[in-house]
Structure formats: C-alpha cells, structure tokens
N, C-alpha and C positions, 0 to 999 in steps of 0.2 A: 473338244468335239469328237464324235464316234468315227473310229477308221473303218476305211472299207472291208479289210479284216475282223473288224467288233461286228459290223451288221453283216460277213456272211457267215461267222459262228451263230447270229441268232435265227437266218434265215432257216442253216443246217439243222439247231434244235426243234424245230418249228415245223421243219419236214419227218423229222425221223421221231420225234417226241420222244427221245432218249438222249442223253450225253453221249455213252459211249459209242453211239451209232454214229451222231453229230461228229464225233472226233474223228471218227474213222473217214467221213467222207468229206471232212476239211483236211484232212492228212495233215495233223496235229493230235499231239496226247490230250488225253480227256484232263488233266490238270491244266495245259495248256487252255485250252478252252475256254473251261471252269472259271480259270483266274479270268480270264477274258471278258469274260460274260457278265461276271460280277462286279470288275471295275466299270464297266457301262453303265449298268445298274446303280452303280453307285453315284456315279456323274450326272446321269439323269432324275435321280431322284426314286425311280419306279420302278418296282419288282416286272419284270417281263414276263416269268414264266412262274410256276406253284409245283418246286419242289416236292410238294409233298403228295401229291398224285403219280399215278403208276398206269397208263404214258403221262408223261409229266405236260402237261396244258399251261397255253398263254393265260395270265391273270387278265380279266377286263382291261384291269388301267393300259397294258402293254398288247393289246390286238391291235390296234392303233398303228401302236409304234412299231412291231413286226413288219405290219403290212407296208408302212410309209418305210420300211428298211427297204422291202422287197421294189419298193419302186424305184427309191435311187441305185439298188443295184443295177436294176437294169436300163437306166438311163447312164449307168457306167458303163456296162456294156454295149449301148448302142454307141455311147463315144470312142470304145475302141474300135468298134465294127466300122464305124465313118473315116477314122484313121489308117486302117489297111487299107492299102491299095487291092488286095486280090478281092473284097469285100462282094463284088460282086459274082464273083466266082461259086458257082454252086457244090458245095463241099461241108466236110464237117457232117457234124451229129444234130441229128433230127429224132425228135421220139413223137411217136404219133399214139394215140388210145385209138381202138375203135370196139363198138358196143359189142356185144356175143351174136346180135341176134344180122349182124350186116357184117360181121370179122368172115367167116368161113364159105360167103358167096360172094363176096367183094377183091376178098383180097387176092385169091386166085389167078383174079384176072386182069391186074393190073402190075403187080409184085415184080414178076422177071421180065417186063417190059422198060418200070422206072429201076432196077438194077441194072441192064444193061445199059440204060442211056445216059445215066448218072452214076458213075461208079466211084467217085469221088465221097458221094454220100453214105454215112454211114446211116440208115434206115433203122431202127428199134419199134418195133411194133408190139404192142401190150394191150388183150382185149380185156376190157370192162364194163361193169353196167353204167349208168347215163352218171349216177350220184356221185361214185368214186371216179371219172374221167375228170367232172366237172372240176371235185376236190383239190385233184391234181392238176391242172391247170391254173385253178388257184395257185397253188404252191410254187406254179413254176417247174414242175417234175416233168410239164408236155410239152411239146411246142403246138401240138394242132391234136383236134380229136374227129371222129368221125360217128355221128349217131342222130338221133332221129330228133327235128324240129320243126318248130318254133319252140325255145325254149321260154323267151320274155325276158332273159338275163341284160340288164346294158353293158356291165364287164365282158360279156361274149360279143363278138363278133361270128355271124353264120352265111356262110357262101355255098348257096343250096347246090348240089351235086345234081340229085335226080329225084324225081315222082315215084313211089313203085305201090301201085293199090296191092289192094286185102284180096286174099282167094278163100275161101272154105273148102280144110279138107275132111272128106269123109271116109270110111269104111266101103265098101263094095256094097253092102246090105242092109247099109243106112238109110234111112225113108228121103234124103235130100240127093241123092247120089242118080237118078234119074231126072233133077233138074238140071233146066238150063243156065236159070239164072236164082239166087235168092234175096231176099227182102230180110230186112228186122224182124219184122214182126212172126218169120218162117223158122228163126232160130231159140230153142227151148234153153234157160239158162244152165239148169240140168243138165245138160248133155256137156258141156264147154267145158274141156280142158284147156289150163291155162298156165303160164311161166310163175314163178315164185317174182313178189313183190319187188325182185332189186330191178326185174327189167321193165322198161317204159313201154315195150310192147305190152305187154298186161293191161295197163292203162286204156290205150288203142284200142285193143280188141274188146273190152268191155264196152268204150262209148260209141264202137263198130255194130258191137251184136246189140246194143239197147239193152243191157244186163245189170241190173245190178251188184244183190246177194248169190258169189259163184261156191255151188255146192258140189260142182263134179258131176261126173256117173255114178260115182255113189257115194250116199251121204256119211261113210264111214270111213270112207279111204279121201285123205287129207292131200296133196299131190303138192308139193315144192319143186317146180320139174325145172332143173337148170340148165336146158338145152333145147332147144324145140326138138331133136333127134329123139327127146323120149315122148312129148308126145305126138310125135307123128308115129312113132311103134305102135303107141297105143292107141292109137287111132284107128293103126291097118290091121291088130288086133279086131279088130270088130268093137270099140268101145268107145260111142261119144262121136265125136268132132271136133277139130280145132282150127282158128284160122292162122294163115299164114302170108307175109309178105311174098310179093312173086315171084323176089330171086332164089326165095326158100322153096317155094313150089316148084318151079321149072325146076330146080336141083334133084327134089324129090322123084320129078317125073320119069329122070333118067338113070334112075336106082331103082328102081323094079320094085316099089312098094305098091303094096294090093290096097290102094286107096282110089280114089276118083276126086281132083281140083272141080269145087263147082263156084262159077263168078257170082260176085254179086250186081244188083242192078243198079243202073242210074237213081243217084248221084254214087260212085264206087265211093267206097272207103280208103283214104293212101295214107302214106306216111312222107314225109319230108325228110329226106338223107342229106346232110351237110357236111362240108369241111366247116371245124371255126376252132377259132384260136380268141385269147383275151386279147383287147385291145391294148394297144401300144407293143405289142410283141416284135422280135426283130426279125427271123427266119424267112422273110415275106417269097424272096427269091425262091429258095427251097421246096415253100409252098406250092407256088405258085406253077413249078415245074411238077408236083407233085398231082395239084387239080386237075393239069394239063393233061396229062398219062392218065388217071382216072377218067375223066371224062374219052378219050378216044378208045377205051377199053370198055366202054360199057358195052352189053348188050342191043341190040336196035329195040328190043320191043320196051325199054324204059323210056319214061319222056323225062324230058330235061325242064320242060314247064308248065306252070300250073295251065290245066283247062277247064272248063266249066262243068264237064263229066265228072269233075271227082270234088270229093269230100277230104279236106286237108285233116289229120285230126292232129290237133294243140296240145303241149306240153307246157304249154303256159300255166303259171303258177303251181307247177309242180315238185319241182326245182330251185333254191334258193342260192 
C-alpha cells in the first residue's frame, strides 16, 4: 500500500513540476524522493508523471491518481486537526490569493484590523489573476481566494463578500464626461481601453459596454495594460475611456487624477466579490474570522446583496 510519505512526495512533484524543487519542499534529497516515487510507480503499476517533459507533467493514466493522493491527504489532515485539542483555536498559517484588480482596494482596509485581532495567524497574501488562484487551489497551495463571481466551478465553494457596480472613467474633454448617466449603446468600442486577457475584469467590461472586437484608441498601439493604474493614466491623458469597479473609482477620486467617474444607468453593471475555498477544506475557523473582519471593514456605500438595480455579470464558463 502507498505511505503517506509516497503520496506527499507525489503531491510535492505535482505542485512544483520539478524534482529538485519537490525535494526541497518535502525536506528530503532529490534521490530520496526519486527512489520514492518510483517504488510507487512500480507497485501500482502506472507511470504518474512523464519524465521527459521540461516542467515535468502528470501522465493521463496518473491525473487521477495524483488528485485521489491529494484527497486522502487531506482527509489526513483533517484527522489530525479533529485530534488536537487546541483545533479550535484560531492560529497557524493561512494563505489567501486575491485578483490584482480587488488586492490594492480591499486589502487596505481590512489587513491591520484582522492582524491585530488575530495575531496567532500567520496571514500570506499573494495577488493573482482568477486562472492561476483557481490552479492553485487546486493544488492545495491556498486556503481561500478572493476574486470576482459566479464562477460555475462545483469543486469551489463561493461566500459572496459584496456587490460593487461598474463606473466610466473619462478624460475631462471626453464627449461623455458632461453626462450624468450612460447607456450601452452611448459607449464607442474604439475608444475602450482595457486589461490584458489574464484578468476576468476584461471579460466584464466587454459584456458591460456591448463590445465585442476591442481595437483601442488606436488601431496601431496593441495595450496589454497589467494594472488598471496604467489605464486610468491614460485615460486622464486625454485618451479613450475606461471602466472601472467603484473601489477602483472612489480610490482614484482621491488621488487627484484629471478624469471625471460617469454612472451607468439602470439596470447598473456589477461584479460579485467572494471569499471561496474548495470544498472539503479545513481552515473554516480562520475563514471565517477572516470574512468576519472583511465584511465590518467595508465601505457603507457597497451593498452586501443582490438588488434588482443591478446587472450581475457571470464568469461562468469561463474558467474550468
């Protein structure tokens, strides 16, 4: 039979898709390992992983068996977690993702509220776009992620935090910048600067503005912009328009950028901000003190649940 040592050598290869990285962070030599891995292999019958690739990848036959490693480990770990007495004690290491485009208005205002109230926890915070959180999650590398939903995933679990709609920002000199409110049909595809494809706001804003083919302000300059902070520059540049969620907006508003936020109208466009973790995960406590302090840290003007004014926009099927 395979020891719990065989499946978390294969877990380790499996995250780090190198041996000698696997060894390092089973704190064992890469021969150690190796030999390890390979008597498994041999027991079972089925090559787990294909040497011969460069990161080295699980073979078909053994994704299976990887995955079904990764569950009884952590049905190992919840049998020790049920076994302490202090279990209930909120402590320990937690690693949270959260997306690029909610990390640098979210975290702010929540951060040295749950360090001071938990200071047992050790907290790791690591921003990522939606694809590579998810990944990681998978692998067990998170405990909990924070980024924009409905994703449609049943391996996730999503515990909606807050509502936050879509704003339009423009230039000062922009022909939308003296409305009060704007429509679909008011926004030129042309003009829309937008995120490089790893962020799921990109998505949003396109099923937001009724866009399809986005050419930019101009049809020569390509934009891979990996921050909304470049294009709101160039926005207050005088060039285009772009939209933005409203913790992004109110942020802007009080940094003295030469733009003008214009709403849109009924039904608004929003996005759905969640906590979620894979189900069957253990941390729940941690979480849960964690949703806690996020949510009494928000803002007043986010709503906490869906209303009839607004337009949710889906990530469903986006994401596998």
């Amino acid at each position: 039979m395979p020891t719990i040592t065989q499946l978390e050598y294969v877990v380790a290869v499996d995250q780090c898709r190198h041996f000698g990285r696997a060894a390092t962070m089973a704190h064992v030599s890469q021969p150690t390992l190796s030999a390890q891995l390979q008597k498994l292999e041999d027991e079972l019958g089925v090559p787990l992983f294909d040497r011969r690739k460069q990161p080295i990848l699980p073979t078909e036959e053994g994704k299976a068996l990887i995955e079904q490693a990764r569950i009884i480990l952590n049905e190992v770990r919840r049998l020790e977690t049920m076994a302490d007495r202090e279990a209930d004690d909120l402590a320990g290491e937690f690693r949270l993702g959260v997306i690029p485009t909610v990390a640098p208005f979210l975290l702010p205002l929540f951060l040295n509220r749950f360090s001071r109230s938990y200071p047992r926890v050790e907290l790791y915070v690591e921003e990522l776009p939606t694809d590579r959180l998810i990944d990681q999650l998978d692998r067990d590398t998170l405990h909990a992620g924070i980024l924009a939903t409905p994703l449609g995933l049943t391996r996730i679990e999503e515990e909606p935090l807050y509502y936050e709609t879509l704003q339009v920002y423009v230039g000062t000199n922009h022909r939308l910048a003296s409305e009060r409110r704007v429509s679909r049909r008011m926004l030129k595809p042309e003009g829309l600067w937008l995120l490089s494809e790893e962020h799921c706001l990109r998505e949003q804003v396109i099923v937001a503005c009724g866009s399809g083919d986005q050419k930019g302000c101009f049809p020569s300059v390509h934009l891979k912009g990996g921050s909304l902070e470049t294009v709101v520059e160039l926005v207050s540049g005088g060039q285009g328009y772009t939209v933005l969620p409203s913790m992004a907006a109110d942020a802007i508003s009080t940094r003295g950028f030469e733009g003008v936020i214009v709403n849109f109208g009924s039904p608004v466009p929003a996005r759905e901000v969640s906590l979620v973790h894979r189900r069957g995960y253990l941390k729940r406590g941690i979480e849960r003190a964690l949703r806690n302090t996020i949510e009494t840290c928000l803002p007043p003007g986010l709503t906490r649940r869906k209303n009839k004014g607004l337009k949710i926009l889906s990530l469903m099927g986006q994401f596998k």
